[in-house]
N, C-alpha and C positions, 0 to 999 in steps of 0.2 A: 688705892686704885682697885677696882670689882673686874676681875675676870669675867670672862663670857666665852661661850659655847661658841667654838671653830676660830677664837684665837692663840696665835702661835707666839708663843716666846722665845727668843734666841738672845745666847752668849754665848763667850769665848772665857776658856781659862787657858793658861801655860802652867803645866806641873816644872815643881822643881824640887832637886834636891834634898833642900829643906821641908819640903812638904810632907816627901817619904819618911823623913826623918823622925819628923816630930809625928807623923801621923804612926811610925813603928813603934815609939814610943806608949802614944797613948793604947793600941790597938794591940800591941806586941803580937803583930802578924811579923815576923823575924825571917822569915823564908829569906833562903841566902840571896835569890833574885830582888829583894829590896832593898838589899845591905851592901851586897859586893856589886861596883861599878862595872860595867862591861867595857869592852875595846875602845866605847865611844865616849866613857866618863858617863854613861845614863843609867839609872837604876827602874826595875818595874815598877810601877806605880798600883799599889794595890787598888783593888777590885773593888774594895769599898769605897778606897780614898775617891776613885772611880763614877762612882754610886752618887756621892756629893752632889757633883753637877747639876742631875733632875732634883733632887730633894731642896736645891738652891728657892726652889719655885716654890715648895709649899713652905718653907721659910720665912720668905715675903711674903705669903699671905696668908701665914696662919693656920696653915693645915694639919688637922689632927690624921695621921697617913693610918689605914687602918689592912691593906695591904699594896707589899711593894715587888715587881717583879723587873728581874733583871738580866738579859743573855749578852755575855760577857764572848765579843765575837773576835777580838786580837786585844795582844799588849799592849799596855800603853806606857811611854817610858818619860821620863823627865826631860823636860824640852820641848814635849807634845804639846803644839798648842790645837785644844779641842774646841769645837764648835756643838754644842748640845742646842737642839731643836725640840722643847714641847708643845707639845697642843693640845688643846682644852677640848676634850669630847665631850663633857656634862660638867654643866655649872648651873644646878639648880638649885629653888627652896625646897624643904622638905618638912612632913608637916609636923616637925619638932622642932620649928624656927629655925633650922641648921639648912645648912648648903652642901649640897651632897657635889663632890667633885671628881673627875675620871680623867686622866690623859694619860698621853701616852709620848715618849721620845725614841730621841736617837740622837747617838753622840757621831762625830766624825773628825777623823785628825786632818792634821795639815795637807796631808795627802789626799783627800778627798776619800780614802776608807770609814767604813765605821767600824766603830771599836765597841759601842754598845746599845743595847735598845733596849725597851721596858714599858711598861705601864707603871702609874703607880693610881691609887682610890682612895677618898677617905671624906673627911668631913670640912667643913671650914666653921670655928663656934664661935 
């Protein structure tokens, strides 16, 4: 599937648990806020594990990311289920056969808050 300039891609994930878990694992981000459960049994979700969402995008299509920005505006905790929105500002050829690609999101919880927003840039080979 070829992306195209001013379309919008949307999903949903639910953080769990487990997510934290193994993502503290590989990441050993250990902050006590991902380890010790709070009042409601919910752990923070880290910031990068966070991050995932938009990067789900250049994943599927191949994206070499060549810069990624990201403002981290509330917590997000396990049970969240998030709604990440990107949109394709530039999806062009460029004249090194390469597809030069630009967008930009924003995540938002169950709550209709957002929790984070960003750009990211880079190439498609």
């Amino acid at each position: 599937m070829t992306l195209k300039q001013g379309e919008i891609i949307t999903f949903k994930r639910t953080f769990t648990n487990e997510d934290v878990k193994r993502f503290t694992e590989l990441s050993a981000d250990e902050g006590v806020h991902h380890v010790t459960p709070d009042e409601q049994g919910r752990l923070v979700v880290q910031g990068l594990l966070t991050a995932t969402l938009p990067t789900k995008v250049g994943g599927d299509h191949d994206v070499l990311a060549r810069t990624m920005n990201f403002e981290f505006l509330r917590p997000v905790f396990t049970g969240d289920t998030i709604d990440c929105r990107v949109a394709i500002e530039q999806y062009e050829k460029t004249e090194k056969d390469r597809t030069a690609i630009r967008a930009s999101f924003e995540c938002i919880n169950q709550h209709g808050k957002p929790v984070m927003t960003g750009l990211f840039a880079g190439v498609i080979l």
